[in-house]
VEXDREN-2710 file (C-alpha; in Angstrom, 1 decimal):
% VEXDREN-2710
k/r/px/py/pz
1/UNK/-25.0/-17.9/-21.5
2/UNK/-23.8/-21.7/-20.8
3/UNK/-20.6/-22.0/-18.1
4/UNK/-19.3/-25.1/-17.1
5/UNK/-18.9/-23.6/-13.6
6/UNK/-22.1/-22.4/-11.1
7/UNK/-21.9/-19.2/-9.0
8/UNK/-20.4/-20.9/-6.2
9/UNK/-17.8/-22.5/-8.5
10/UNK/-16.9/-19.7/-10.1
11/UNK/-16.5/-17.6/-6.4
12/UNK/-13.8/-20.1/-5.4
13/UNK/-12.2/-19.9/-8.4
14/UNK/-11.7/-16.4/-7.9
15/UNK/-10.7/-16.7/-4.1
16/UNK/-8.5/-19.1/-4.8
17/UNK/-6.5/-16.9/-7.5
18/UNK/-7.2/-14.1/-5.6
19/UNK/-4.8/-15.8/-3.0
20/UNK/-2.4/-17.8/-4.5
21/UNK/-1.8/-15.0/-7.1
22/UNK/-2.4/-11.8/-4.8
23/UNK/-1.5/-13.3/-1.0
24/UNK/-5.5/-11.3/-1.0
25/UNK/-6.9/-14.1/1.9
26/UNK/-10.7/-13.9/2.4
27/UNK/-11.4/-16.2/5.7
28/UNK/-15.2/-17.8/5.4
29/UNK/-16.3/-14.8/7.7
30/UNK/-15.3/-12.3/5.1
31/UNK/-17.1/-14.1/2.6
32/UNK/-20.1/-11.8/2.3
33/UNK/-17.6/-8.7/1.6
34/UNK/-15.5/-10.6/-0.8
35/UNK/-18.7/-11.3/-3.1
36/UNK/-20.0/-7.7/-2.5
37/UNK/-16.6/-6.7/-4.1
38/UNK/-16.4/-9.5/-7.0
39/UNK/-20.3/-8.3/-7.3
40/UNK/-18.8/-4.8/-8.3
41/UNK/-15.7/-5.9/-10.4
42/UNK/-18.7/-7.8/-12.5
43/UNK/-20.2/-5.0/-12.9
44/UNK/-17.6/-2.5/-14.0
45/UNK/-16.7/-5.3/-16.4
46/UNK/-20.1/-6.0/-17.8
47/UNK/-20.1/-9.8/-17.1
48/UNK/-23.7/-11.3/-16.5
49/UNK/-22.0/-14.0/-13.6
50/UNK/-19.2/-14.4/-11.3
51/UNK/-18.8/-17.6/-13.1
52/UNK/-18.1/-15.9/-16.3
53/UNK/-15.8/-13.3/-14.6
54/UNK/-13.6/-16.6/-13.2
55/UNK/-13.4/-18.5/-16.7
56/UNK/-12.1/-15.2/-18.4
57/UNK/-9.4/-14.8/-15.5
58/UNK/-7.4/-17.6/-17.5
59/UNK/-8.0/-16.4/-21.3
60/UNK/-5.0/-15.0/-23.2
61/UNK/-6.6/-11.1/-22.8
62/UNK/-7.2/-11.6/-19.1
63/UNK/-5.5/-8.9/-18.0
64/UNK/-8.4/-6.2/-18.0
65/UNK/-9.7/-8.9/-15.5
66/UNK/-7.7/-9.7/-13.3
67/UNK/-7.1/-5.6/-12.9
68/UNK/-10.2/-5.3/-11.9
69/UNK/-11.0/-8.3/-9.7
70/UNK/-7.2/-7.0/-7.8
71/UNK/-8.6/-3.8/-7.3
72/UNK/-11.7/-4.7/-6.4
73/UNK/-10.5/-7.1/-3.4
74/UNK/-7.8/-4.9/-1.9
75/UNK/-9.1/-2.4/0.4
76/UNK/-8.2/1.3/-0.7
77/UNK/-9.7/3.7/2.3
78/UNK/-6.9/6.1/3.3
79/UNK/-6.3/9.3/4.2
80/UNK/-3.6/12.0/4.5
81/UNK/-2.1/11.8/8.4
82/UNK/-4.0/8.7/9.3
83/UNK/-3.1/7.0/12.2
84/UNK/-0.9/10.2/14.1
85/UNK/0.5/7.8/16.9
86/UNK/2.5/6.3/14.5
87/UNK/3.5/9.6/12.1
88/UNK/4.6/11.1/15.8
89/UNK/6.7/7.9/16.4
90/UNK/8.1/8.5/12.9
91/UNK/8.5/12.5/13.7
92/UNK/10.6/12.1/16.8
93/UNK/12.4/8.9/16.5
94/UNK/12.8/8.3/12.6
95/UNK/13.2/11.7/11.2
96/UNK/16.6/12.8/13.3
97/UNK/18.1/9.9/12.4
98/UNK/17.6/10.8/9.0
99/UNK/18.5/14.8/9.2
100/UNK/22.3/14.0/8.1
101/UNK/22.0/11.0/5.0
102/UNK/22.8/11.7/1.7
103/UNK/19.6/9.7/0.3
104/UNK/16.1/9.2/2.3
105/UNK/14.5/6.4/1.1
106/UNK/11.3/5.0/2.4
107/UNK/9.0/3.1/1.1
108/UNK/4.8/2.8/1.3
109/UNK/4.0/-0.9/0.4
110/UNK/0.2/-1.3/-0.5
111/UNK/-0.1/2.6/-0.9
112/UNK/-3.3/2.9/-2.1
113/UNK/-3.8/6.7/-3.3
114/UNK/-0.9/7.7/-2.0
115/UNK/-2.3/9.8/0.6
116/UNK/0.8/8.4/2.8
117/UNK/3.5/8.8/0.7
118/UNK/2.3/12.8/0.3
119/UNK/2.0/12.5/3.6
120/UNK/6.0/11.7/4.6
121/UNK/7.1/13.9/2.0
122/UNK/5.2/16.9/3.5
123/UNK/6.5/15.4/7.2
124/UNK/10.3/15.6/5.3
125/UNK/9.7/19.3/4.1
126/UNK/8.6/20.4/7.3
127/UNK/11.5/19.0/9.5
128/UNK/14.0/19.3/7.5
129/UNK/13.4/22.4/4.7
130/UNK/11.9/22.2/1.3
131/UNK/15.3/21.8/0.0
132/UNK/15.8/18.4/1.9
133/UNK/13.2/17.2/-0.7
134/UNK/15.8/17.1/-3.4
135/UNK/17.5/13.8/-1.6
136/UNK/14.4/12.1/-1.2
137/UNK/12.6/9.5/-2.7
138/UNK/9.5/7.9/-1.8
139/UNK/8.0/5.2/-3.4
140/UNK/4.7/4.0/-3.4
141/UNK/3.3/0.7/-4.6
142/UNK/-0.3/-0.8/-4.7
143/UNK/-1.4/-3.9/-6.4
144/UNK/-4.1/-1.8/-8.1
145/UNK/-3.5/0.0/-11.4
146/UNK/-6.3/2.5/-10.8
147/UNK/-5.4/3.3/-7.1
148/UNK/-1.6/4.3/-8.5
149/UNK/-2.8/6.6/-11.5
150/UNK/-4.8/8.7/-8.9
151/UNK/-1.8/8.4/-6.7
152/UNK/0.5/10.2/-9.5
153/UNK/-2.5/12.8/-10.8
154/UNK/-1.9/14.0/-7.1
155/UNK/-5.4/15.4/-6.9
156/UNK/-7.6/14.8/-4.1
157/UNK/-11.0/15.6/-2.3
158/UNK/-10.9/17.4/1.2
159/UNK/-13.2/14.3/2.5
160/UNK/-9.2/12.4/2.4
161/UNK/-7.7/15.6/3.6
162/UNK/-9.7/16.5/6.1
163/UNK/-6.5/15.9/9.3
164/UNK/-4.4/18.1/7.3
165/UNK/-3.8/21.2/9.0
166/UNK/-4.7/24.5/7.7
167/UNK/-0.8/25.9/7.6
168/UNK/0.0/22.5/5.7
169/UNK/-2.9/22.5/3.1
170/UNK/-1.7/26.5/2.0
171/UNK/2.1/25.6/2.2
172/UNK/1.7/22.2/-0.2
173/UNK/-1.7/22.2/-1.5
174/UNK/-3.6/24.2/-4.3
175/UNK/-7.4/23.8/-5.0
176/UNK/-8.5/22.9/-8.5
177/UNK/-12.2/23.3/-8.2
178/UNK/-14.8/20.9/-7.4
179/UNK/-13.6/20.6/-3.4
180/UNK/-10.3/18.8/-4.6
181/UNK/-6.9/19.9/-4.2
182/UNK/-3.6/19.4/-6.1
183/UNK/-0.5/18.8/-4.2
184/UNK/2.8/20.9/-4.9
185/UNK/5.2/20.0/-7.8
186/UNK/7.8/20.4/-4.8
187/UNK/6.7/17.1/-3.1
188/UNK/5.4/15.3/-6.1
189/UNK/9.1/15.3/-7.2
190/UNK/10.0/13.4/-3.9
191/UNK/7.3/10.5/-4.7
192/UNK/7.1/8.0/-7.6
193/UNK/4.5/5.4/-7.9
194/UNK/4.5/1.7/-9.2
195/UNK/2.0/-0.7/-9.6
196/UNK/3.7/-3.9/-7.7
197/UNK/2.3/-7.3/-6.2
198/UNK/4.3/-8.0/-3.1
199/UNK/3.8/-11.8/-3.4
200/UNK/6.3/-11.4/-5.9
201/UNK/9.4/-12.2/-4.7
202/UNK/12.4/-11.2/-4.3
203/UNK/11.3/-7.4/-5.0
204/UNK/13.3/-5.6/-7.5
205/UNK/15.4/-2.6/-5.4
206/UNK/19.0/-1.9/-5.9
207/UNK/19.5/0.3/-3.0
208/UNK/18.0/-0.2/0.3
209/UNK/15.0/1.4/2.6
210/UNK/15.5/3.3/5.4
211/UNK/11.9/2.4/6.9
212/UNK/8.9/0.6/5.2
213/UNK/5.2/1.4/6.2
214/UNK/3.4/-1.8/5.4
215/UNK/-0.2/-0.9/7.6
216/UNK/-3.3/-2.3/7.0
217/UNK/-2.3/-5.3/4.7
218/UNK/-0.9/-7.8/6.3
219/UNK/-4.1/-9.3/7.9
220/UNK/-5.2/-9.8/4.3
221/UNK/-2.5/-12.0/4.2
222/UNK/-2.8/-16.0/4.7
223/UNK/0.4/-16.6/7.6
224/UNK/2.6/-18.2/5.2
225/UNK/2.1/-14.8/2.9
226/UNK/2.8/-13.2/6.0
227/UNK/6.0/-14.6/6.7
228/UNK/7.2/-14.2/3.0
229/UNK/6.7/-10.7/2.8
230/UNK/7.7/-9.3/5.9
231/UNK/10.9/-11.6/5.7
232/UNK/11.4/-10.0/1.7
233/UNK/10.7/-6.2/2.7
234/UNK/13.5/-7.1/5.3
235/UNK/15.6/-7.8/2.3
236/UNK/15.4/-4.2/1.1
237/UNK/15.7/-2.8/4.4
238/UNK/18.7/-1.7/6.1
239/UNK/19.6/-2.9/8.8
240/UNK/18.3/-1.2/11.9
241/UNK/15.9/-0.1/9.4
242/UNK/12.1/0.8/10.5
243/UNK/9.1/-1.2/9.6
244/UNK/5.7/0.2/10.5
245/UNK/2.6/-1.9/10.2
246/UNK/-0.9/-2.0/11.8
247/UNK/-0.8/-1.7/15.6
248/UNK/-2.8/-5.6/15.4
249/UNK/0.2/-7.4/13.7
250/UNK/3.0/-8.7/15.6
251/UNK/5.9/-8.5/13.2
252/UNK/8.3/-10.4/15.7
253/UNK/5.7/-13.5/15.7
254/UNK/6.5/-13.9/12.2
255/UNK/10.0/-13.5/11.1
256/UNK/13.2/-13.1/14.1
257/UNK/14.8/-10.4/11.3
258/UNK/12.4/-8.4/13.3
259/UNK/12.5/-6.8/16.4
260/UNK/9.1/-5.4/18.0
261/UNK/10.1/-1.4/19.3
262/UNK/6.3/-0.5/20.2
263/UNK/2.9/-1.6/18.7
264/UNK/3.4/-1.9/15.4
265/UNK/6.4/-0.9/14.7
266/UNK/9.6/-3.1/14.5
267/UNK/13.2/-2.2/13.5
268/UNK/15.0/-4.9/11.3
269/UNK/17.8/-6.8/13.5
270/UNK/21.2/-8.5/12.7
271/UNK/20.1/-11.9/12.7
272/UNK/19.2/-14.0/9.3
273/UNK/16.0/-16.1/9.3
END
């Protein structure tokens, strides 16, 4: 098939949009992953070149594309109680502060599956009683459509739930066959889950966060993308609100609405940009 673009124009074209549209940044030493994950949106697609795959990213019925290439690019590897340094820090410090409010609302930016969204919910239920579930909500947003329709089937394989404990997977979990497991109705009522692109500006909550977990994205992030979204999640939190992120990102470095508490974790401040 004849392109007006090569290979390597049709590459940039797609890390370009993946950026500017996305805040996805692939740095030149990434540059081998990014095409092994274009490689498999092209694929899944049925395109013969990455070339075509760019010139249909700006055709009226692009959306089916530009679906793919988003959820190609993002990096979905989770897991139910990942990183337990920071679920403990939430456990002690968070959690108490939360025992007495009407309305728990948190919030799991870039949630992937929604491993941990389950996750807080179960970490709600267990500090507080089942019945605390009923004034909680937890939402959970991705940039990629298929990561969120597995996120509300609710079904996963034990390889993701393999640092649950035993008492937790027979309280909240029931197995469907196959090695997977279906989590209770009881915390799926806590969680809802949107597709969203947090580039998107200002983001679209009526009522405030009481802590945002924002792990494991952020580096993707070119700095100005950086600065934009941690400075709009502060938006939607309240203040002395809790934002957890990846123990590498230094939330204070970017925006002063932050104040650094421990590695990776930052509580929103007073102060204005």
């Amino acid at each position: 098939m004849h392109t007006s673009l090569s290979e390597e124009g049709g590459f940039e074209t797609i890390r370009a949009w993946l950026e500017r549209t996305c805040a996805i940044h692939y740095p030149a030493a990434k540059r081998a992953l990014l095409q092994q994950r274009l490689g498999r949106a092209q694929r899944s697609l049925g395109m013969i070149s990455l070339a075509d795959m760019a010139q249909a990213l700006t055709r009226p019925d692009a959306r089916d594309v530009q679906l793919a290439i988003m959820h190609a690019a993002s990096t979905n590897h989770t897991y139910f109680y990942r990183e337990k340094d920071t679920l403990a820090y939430f456990r002690a410090e968070v959690l108490p502060m939360l025992a007495s409010r009407a309305e728990i609302r948190l919030w799991s930016a870039a949630c992937s599956t929604g491993d941990e969204v389950y996750t807080l919910a179960i970490m709600i239920a267990e500090a507080f009683g089942p019945e605390a579930l009923k004034r909680t909500h937890i939402l959970g947003t991705d940039i990629s459509a298929p990561v969120i329709e597995r996120a509300e089937a609710g079904v996963f394989p034990m390889r993701q739930l393999e640092q649950v404990p035993a008492d937790i997977m027979h309280r909240y979990m029931r197995p469907v066959g196959m090695d997977q497991f279906r989590i209770s109705d009881e915390i799926r009522a806590a969680c809802t889950f949107r597709r969203m692109n947090l580039k998107k500006a200002p983001y679209p909550f009526q009522r405030p966060f009481q802590a945002v977990f924002c792990r494991n994205v952020l580096y993707y992030f070119a700095h100005c993308d950086q600065i934009e979204v941690v400075n709009s999640i502060a938006d939607v939190t309240e203040t002395g609100g809790w934002l957890f992120t990846s123990v590498t990102e230094n939330v204070r470095e970017l925006s002063p609405r932050w104040q650094g508490v421990t590695s990776g974790i930052s509580r929103k401040s007073e102060r204005k940009a």
